[in-house]
N, CA, C and O atoms as a GROMACS GRO file, in nm:
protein
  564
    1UNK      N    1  -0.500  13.546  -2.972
    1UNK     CA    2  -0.530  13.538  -2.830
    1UNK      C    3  -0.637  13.432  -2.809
    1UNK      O    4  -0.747  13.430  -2.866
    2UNK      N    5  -0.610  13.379  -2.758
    2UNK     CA    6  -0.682  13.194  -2.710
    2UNK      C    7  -0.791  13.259  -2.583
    2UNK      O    8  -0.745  13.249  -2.470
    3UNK      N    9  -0.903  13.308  -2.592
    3UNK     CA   10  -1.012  13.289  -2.463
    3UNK      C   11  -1.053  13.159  -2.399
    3UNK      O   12  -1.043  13.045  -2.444
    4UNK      N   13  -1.106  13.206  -2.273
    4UNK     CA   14  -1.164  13.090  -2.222
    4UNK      C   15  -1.280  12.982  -2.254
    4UNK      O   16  -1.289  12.859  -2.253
    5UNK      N   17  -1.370  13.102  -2.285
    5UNK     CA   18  -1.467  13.057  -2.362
    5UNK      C   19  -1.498  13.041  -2.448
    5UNK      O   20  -1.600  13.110  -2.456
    6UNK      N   21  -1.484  12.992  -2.539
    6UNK     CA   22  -1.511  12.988  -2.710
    6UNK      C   23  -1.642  12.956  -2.740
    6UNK      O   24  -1.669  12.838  -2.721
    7UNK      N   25  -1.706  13.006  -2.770
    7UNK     CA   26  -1.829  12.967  -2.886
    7UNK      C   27  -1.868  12.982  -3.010
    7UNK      O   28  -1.859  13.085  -3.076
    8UNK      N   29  -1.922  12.857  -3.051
    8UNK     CA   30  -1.921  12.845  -3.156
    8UNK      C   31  -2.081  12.812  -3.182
    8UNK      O   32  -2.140  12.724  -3.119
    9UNK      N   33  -2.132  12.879  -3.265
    9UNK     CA   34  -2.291  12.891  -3.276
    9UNK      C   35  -2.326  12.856  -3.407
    9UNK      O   36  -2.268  12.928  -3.489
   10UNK      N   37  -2.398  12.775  -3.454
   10UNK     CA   38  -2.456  12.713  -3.577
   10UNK      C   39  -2.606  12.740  -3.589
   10UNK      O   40  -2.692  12.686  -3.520
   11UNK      N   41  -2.628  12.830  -3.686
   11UNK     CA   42  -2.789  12.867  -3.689
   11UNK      C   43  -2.856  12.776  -3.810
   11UNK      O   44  -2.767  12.730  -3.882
   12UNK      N   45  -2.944  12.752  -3.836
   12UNK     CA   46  -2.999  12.722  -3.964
   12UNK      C   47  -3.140  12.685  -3.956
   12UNK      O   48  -3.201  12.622  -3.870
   13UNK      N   49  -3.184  12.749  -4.088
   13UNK     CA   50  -3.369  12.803  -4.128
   13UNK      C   51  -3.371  12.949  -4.080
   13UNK      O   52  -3.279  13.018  -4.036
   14UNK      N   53  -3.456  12.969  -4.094
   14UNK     CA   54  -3.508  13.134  -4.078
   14UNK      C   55  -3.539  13.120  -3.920
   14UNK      O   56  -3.508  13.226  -3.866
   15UNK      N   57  -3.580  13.046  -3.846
   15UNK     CA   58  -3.632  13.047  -3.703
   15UNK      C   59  -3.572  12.990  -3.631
   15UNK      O   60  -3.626  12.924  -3.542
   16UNK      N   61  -3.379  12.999  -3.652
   16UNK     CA   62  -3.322  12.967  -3.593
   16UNK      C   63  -3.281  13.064  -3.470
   16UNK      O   64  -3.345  13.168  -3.461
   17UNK      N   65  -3.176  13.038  -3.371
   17UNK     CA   66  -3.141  13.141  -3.257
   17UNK      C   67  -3.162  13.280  -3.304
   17UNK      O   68  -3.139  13.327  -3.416
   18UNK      N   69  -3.213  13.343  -3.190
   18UNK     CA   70  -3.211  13.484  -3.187
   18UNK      C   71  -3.072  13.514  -3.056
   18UNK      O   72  -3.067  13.459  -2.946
   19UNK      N   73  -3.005  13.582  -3.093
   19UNK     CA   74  -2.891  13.602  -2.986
   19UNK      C   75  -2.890  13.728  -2.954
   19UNK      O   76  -2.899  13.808  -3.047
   20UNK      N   77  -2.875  13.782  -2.801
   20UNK     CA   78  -2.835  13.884  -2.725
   20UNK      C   79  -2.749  13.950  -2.721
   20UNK      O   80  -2.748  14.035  -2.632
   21UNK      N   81  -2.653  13.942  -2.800
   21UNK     CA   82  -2.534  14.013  -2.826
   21UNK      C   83  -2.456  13.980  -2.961
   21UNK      O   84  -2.475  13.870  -3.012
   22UNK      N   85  -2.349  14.092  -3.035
   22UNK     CA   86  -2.302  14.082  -3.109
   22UNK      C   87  -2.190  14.030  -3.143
   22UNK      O   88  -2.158  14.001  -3.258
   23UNK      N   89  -2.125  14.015  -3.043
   23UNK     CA   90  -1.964  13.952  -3.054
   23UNK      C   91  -1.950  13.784  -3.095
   23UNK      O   92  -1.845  13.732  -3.133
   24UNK      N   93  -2.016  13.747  -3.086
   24UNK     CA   94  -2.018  13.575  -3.092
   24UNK      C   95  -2.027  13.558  -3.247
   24UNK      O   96  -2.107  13.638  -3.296
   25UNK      N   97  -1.977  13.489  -3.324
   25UNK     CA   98  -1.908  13.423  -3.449
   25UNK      C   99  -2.055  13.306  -3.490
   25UNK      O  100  -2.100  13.209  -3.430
   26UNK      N  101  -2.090  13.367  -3.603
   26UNK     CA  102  -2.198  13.272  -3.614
   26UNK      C  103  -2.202  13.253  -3.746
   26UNK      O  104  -2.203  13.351  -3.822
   27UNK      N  105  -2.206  13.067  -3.816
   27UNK     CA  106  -2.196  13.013  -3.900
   27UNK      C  107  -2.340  12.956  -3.931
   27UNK      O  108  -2.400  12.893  -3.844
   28UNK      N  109  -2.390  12.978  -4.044
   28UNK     CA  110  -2.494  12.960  -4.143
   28UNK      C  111  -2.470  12.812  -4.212
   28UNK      O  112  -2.382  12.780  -4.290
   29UNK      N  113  -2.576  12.734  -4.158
   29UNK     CA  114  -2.577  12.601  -4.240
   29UNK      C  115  -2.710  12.597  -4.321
   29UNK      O  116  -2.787  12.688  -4.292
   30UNK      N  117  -2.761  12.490  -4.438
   30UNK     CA  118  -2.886  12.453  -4.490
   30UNK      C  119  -2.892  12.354  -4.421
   30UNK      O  120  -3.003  12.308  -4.446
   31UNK      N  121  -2.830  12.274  -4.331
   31UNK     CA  122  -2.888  12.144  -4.320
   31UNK      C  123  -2.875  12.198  -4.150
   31UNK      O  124  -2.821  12.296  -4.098
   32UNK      N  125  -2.944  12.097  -4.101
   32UNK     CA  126  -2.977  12.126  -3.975
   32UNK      C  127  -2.964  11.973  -3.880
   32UNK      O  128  -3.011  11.959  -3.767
   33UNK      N  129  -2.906  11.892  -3.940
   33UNK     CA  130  -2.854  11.782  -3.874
   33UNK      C  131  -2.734  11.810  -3.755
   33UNK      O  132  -2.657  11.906  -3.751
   34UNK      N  133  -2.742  11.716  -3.675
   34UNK     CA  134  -2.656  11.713  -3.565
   34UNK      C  135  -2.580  11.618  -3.515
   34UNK      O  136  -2.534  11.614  -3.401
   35UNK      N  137  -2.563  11.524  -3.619
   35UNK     CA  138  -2.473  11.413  -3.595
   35UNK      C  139  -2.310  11.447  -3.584
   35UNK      O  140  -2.234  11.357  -3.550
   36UNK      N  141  -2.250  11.606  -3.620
   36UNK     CA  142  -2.126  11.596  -3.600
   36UNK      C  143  -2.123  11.639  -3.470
   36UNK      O  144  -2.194  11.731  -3.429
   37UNK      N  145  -2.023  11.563  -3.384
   37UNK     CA  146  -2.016  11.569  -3.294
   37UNK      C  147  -1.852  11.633  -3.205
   37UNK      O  148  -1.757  11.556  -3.194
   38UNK      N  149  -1.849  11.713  -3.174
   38UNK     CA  150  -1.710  11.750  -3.128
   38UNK      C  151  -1.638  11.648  -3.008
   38UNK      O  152  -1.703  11.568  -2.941
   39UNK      N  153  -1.510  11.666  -3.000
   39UNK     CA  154  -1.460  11.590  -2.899
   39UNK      C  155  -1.351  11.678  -2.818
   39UNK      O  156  -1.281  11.770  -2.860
   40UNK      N  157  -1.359  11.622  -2.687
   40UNK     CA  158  -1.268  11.775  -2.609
   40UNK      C  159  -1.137  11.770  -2.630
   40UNK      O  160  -1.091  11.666  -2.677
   41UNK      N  161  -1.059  11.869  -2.602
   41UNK     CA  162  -0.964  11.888  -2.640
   41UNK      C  163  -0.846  11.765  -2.622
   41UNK      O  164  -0.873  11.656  -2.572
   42UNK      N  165  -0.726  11.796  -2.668
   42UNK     CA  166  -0.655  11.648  -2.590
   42UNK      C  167  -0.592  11.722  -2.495
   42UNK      O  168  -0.569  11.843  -2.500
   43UNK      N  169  -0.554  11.611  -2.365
   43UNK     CA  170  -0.501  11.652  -2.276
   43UNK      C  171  -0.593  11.659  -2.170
   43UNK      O  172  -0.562  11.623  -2.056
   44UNK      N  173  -0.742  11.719  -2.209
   44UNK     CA  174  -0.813  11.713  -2.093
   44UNK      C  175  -0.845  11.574  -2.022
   44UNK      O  176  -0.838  11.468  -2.083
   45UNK      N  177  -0.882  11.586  -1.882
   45UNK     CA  178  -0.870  11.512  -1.777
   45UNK      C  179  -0.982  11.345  -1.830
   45UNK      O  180  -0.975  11.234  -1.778
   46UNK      N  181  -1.062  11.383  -1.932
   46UNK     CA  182  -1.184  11.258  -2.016
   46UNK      C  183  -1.243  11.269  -1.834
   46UNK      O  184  -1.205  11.321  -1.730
   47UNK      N  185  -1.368  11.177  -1.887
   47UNK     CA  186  -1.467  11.153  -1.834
   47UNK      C  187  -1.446  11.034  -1.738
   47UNK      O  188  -1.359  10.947  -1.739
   48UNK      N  189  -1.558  11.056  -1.645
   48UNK     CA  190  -1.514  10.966  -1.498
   48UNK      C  191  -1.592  10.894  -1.501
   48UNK      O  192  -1.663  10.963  -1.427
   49UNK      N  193  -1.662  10.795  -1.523
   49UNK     CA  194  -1.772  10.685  -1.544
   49UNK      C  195  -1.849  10.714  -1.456
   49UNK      O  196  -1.952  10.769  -1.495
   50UNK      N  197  -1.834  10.689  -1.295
   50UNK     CA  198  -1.882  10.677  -1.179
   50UNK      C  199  -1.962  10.834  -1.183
   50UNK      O  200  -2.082  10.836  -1.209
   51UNK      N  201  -1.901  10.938  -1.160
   51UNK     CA  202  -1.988  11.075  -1.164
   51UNK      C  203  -2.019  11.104  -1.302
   51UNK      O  204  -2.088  11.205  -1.311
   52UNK      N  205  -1.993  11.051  -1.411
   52UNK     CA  206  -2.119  11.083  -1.502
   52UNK      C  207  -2.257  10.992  -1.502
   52UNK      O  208  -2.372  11.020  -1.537
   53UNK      N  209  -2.181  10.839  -1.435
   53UNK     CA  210  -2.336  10.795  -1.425
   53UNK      C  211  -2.442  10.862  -1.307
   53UNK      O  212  -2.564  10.855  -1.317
   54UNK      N  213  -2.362  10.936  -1.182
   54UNK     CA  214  -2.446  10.958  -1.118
   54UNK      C  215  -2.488  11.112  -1.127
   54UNK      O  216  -2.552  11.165  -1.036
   55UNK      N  217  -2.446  11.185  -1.253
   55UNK     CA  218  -2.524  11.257  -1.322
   55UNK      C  219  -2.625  11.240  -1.394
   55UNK      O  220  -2.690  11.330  -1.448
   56UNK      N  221  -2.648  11.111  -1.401
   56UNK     CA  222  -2.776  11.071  -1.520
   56UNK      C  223  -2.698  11.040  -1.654
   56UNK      O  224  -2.780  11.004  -1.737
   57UNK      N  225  -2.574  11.041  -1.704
   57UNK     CA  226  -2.537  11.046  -1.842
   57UNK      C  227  -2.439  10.912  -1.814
   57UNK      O  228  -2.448  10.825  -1.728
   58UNK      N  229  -2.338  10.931  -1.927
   58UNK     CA  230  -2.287  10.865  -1.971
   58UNK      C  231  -2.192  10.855  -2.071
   58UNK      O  232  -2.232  10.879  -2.185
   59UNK      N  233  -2.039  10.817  -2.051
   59UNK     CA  234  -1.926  10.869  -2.106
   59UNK      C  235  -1.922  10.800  -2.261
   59UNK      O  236  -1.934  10.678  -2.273
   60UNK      N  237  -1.908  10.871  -2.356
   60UNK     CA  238  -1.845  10.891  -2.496
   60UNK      C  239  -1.796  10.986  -2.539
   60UNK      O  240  -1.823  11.105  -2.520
   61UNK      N  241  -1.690  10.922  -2.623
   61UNK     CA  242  -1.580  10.967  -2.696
   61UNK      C  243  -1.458  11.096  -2.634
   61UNK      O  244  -1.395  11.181  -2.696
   62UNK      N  245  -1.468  11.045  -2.409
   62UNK     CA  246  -1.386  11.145  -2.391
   62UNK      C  247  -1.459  11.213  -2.273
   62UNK      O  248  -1.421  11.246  -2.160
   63UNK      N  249  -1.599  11.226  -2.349
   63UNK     CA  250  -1.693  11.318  -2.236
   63UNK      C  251  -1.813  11.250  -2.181
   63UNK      O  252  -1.857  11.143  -2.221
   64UNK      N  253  -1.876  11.346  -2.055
   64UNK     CA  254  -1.976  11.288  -2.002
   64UNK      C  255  -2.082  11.356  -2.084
   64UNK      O  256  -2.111  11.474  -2.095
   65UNK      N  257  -2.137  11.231  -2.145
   65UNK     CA  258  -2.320  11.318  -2.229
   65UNK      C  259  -2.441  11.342  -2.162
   65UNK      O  260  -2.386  11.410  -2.075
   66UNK      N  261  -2.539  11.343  -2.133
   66UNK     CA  262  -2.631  11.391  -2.066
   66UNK      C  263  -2.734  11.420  -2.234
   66UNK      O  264  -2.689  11.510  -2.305
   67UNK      N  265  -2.824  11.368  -2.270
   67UNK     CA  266  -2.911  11.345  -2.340
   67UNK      C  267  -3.069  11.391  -2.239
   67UNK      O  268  -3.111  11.347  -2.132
   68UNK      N  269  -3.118  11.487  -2.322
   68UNK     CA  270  -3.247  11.545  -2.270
   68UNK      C  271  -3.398  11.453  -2.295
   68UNK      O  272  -3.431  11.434  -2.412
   69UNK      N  273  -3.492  11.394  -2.174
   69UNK     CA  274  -3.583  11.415  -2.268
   69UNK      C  275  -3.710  11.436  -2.184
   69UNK      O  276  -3.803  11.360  -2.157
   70UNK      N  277  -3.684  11.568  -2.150
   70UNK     CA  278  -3.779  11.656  -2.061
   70UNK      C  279  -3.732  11.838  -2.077
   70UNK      O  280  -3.624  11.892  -2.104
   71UNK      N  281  -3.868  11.892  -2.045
   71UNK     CA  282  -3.846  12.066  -2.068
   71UNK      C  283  -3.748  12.064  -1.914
   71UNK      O  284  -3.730  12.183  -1.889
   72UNK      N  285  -3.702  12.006  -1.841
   72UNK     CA  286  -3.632  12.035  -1.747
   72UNK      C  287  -3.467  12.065  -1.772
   72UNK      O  288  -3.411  12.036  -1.878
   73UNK      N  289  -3.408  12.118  -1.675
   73UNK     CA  290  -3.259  12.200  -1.742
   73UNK      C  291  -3.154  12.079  -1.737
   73UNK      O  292  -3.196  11.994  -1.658
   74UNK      N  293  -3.046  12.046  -1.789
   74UNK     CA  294  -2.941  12.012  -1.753
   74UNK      C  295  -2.789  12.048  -1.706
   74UNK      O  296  -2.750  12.160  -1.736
   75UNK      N  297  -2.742  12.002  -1.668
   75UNK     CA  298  -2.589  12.028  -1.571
   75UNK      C  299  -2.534  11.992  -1.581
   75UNK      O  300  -2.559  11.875  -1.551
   76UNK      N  301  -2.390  12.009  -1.630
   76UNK     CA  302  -2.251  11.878  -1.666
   76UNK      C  303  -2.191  11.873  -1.544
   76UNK      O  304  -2.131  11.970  -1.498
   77UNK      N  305  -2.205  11.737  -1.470
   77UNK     CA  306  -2.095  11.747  -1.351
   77UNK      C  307  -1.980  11.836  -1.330
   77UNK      O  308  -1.984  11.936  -1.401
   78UNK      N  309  -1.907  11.830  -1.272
   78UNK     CA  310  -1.795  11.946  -1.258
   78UNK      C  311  -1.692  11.799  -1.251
   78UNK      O  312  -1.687  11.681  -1.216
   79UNK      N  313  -1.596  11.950  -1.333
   79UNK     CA  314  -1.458  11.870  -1.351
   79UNK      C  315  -1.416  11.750  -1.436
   79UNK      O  316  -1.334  11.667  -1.399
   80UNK      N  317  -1.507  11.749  -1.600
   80UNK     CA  318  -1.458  11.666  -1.647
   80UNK      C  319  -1.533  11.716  -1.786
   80UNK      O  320  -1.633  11.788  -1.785
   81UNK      N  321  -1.475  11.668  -1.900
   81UNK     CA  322  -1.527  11.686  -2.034
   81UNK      C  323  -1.713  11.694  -2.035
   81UNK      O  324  -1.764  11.645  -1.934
   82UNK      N  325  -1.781  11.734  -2.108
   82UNK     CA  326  -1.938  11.710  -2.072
   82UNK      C  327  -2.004  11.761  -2.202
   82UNK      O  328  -1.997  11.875  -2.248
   83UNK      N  329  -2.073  11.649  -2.253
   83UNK     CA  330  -2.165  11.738  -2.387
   83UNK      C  331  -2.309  11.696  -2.330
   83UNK      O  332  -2.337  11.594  -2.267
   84UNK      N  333  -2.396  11.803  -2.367
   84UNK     CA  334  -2.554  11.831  -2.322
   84UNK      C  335  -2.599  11.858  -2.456
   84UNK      O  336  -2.560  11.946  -2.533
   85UNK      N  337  -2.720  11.734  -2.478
   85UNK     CA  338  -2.793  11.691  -2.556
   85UNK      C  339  -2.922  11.732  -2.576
   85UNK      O  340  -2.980  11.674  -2.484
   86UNK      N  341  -3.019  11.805  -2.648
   86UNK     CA  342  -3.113  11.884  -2.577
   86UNK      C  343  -3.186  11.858  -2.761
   86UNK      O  344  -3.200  11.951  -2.841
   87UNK      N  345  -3.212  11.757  -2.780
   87UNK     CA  346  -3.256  11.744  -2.959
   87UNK      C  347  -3.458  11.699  -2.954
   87UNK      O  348  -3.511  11.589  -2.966
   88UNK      N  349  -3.492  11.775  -2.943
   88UNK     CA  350  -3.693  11.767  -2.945
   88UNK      C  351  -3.683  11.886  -2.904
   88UNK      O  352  -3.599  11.969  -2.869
   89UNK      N  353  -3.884  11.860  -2.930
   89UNK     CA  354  -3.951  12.005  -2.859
   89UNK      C  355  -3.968  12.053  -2.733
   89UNK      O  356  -4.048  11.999  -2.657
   90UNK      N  357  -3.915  12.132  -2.706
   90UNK     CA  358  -3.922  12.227  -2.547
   90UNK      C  359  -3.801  12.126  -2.473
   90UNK      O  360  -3.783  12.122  -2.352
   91UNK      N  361  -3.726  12.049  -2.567
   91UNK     CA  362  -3.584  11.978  -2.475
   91UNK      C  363  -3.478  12.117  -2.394
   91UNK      O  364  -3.412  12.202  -2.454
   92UNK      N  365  -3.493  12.099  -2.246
   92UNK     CA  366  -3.416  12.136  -2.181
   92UNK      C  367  -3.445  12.315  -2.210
   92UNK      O  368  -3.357  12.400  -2.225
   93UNK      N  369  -3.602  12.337  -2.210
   93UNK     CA  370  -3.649  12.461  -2.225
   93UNK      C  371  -3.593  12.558  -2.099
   93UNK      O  372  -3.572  12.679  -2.111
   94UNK      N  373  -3.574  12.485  -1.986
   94UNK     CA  374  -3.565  12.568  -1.847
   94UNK      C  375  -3.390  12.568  -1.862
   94UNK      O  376  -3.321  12.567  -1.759
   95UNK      N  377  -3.319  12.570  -2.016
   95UNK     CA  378  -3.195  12.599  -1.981
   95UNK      C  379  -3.066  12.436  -1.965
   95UNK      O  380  -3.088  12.320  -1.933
   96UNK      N  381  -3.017  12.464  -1.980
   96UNK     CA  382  -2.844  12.367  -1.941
   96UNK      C  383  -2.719  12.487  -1.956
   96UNK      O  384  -2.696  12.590  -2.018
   97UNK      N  385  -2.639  12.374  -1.829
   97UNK     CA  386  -2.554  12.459  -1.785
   97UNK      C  387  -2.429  12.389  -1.805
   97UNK      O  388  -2.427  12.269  -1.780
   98UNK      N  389  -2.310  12.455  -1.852
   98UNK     CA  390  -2.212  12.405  -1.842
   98UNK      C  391  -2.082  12.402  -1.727
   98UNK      O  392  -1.971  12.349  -1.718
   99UNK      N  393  -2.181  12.508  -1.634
   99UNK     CA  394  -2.071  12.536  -1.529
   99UNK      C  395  -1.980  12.423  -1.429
   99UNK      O  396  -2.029  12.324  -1.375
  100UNK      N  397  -1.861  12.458  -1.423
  100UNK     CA  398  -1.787  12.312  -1.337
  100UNK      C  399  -1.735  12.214  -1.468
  100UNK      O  400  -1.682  12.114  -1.418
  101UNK      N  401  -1.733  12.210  -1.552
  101UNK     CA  402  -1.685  12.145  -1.679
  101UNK      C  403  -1.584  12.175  -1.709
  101UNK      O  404  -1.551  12.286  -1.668
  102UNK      N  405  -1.488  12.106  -1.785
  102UNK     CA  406  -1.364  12.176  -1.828
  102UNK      C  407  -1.358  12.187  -1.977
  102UNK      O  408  -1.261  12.245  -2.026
  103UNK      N  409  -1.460  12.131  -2.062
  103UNK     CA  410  -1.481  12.164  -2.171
  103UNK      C  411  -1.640  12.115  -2.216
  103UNK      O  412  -1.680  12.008  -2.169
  104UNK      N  413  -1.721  12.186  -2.297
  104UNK     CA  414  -1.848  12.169  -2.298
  104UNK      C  415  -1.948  12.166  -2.447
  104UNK      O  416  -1.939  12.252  -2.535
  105UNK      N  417  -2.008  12.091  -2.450
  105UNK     CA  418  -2.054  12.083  -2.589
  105UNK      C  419  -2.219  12.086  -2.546
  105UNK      O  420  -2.277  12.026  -2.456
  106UNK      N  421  -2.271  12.183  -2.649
  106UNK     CA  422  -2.442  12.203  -2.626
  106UNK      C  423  -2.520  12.227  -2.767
  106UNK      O  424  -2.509  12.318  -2.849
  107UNK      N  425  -2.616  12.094  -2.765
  107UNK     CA  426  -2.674  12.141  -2.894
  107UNK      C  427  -2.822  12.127  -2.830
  107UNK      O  428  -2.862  12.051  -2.741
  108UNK      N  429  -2.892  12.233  -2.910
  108UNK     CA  430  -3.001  12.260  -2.865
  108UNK      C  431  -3.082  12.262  -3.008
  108UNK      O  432  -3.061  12.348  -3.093
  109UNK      N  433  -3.165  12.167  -3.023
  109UNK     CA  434  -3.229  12.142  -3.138
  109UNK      C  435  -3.389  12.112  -3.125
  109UNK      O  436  -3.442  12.019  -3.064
  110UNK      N  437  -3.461  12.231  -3.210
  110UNK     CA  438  -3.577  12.196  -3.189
  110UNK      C  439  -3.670  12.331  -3.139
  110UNK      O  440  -3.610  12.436  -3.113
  111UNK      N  441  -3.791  12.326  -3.128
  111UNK     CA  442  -3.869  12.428  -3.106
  111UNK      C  443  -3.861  12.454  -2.951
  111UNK      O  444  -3.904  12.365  -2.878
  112UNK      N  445  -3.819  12.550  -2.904
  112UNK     CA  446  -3.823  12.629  -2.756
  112UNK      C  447  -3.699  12.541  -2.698
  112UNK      O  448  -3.681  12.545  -2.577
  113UNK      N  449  -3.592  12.442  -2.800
  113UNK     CA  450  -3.466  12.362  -2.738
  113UNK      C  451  -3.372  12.480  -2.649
  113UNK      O  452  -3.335  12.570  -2.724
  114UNK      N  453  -3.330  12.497  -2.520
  114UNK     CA  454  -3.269  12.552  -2.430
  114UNK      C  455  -3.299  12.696  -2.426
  114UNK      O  456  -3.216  12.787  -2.417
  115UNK      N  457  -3.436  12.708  -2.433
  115UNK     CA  458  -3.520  12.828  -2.427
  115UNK      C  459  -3.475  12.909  -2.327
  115UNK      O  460  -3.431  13.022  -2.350
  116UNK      N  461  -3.482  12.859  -2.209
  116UNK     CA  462  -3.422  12.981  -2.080
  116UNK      C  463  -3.254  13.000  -2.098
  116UNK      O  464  -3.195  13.051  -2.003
  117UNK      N  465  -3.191  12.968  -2.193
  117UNK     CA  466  -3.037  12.979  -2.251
  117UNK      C  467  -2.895  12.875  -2.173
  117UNK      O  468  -2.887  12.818  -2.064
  118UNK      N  469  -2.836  12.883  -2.247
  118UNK     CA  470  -2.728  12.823  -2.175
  118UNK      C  471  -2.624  12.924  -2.107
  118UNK      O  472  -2.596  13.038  -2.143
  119UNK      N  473  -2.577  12.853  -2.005
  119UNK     CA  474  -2.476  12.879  -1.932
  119UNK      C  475  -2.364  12.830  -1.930
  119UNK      O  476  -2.349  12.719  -1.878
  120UNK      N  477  -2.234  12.917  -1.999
  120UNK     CA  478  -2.062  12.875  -1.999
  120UNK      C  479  -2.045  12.806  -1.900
  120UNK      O  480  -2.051  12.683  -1.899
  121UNK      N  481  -2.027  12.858  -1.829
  121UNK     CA  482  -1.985  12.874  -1.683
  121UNK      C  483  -1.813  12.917  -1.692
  121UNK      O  484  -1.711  12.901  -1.625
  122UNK      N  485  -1.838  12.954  -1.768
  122UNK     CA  486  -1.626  12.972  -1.794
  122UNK      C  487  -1.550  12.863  -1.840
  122UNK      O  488  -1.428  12.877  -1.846
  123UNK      N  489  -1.614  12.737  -1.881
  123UNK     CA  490  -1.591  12.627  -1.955
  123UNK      C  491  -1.546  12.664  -2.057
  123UNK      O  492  -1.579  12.780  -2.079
  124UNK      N  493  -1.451  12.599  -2.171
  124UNK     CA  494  -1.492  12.635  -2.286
  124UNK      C  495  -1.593  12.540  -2.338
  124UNK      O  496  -1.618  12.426  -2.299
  125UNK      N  497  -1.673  12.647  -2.483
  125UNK     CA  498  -1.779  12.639  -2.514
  125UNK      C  499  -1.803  12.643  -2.630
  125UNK      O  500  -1.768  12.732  -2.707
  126UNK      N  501  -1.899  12.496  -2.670
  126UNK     CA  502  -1.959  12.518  -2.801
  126UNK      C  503  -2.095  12.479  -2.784
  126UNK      O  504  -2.146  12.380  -2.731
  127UNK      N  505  -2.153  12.603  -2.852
  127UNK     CA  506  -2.295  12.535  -2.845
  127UNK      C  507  -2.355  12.594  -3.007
  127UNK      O  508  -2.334  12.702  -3.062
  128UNK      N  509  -2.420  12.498  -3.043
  128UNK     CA  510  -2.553  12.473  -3.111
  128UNK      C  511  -2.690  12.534  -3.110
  128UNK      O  512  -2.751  12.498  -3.009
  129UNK      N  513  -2.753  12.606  -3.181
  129UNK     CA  514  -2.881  12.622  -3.140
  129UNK      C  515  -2.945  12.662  -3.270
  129UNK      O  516  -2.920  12.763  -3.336
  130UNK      N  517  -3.058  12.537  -3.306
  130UNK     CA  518  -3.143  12.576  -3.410
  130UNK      C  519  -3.300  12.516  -3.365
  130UNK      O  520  -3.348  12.419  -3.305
  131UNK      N  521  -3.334  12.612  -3.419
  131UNK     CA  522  -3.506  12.621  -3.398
  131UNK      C  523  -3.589  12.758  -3.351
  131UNK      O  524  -3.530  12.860  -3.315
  132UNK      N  525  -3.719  12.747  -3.357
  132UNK     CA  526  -3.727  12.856  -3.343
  132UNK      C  527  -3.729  12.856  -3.163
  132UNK      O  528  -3.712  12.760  -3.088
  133UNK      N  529  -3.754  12.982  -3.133
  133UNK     CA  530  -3.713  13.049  -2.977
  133UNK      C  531  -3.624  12.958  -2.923
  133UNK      O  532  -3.605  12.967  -2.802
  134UNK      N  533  -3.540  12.836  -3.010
  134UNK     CA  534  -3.426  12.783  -2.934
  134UNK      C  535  -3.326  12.889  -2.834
  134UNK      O  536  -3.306  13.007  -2.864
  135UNK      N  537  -3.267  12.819  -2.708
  135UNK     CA  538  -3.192  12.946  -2.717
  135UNK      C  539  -3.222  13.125  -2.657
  135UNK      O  540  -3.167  13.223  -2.608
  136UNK      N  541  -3.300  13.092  -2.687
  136UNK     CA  542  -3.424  13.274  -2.658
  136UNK      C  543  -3.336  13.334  -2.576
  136UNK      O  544  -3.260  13.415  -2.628
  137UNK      N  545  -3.330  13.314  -2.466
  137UNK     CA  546  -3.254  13.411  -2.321
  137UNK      C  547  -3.088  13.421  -2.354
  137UNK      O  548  -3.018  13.493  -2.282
  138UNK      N  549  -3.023  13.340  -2.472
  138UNK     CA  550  -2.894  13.432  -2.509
  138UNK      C  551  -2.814  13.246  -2.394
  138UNK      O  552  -2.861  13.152  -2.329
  139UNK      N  553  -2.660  13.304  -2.444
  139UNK     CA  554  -2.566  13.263  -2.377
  139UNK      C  555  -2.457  13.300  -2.317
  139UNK      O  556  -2.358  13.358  -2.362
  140UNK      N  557  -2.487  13.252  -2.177
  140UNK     CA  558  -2.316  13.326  -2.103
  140UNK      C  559  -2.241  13.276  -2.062
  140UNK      O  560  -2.262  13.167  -2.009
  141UNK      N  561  -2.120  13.329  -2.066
  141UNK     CA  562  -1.979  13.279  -2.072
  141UNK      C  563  -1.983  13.221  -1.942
  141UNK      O  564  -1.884  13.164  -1.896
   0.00000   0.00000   0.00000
């Protein structure tokens, strides 16, 4: 059975995510790099130049990225591929959201990285989260 939301959660070190619930599938790495990068599915609609630039980001490999570099939250435009970038300390602490996306990629790397949690929005979903209180407030579909 294929859900809407998929997540996929990558912990690694001892002070990685603490998560709010049990159902979510969580894979154990030693290394804590973040250069692999997912790409959305095929078929989806790719990225629109014009509304990802006037999201602040900018289209690769398919999707609109959005790269953090403030404790302030981020938002993937609606209606098009979107990965949210959130790699330092307290990056995107007040949260990123994936809602309005049609597929969504979130890595949250770093001490207090997407601290107030991410949001699915009913996208599907992969997110990332290592560090300590990365993450803290959990993720919803």
């Amino acid at each position: 059975m294929l859900l809407r939301g998929i997540l996929l959660f990558t912990l690694a070190g001892a002070g990685a995510c603490r998560l709010g619930f049990e159902s979510a599938e969580v894979t154990r790495q030693a290394d804590a790099s973040i250069d692999v990068a997912g790409s959305p599915p095929p078929g989806d609609a790719g990225c629109e130049p014009v509304a990802c630039a006037a999201a602040q980001g900018m289209c690769v490999d398919g999707a609109c990225e959005l790269v953090a570099n403030s404790e302030n939250s981020l938002r993937c435009p609606d209606a098009m591929p979107c990965r949210l970038v959130c790699n330092g300390y307290r990056y995107c602490r007040d949260g990123a959201s994936c809602a309005g996306a049609t597929w969504c990629e979130v890595l949250c790397v770093g001490f207090r990285a997407c601290q107030a949690g991410v949001d699915c929005g009913g996208a599907q979903c992969e997110v990332t989260c290592n560090g300590e209180e990365a993450c803290e407030a959990g993720i919803g579909l």
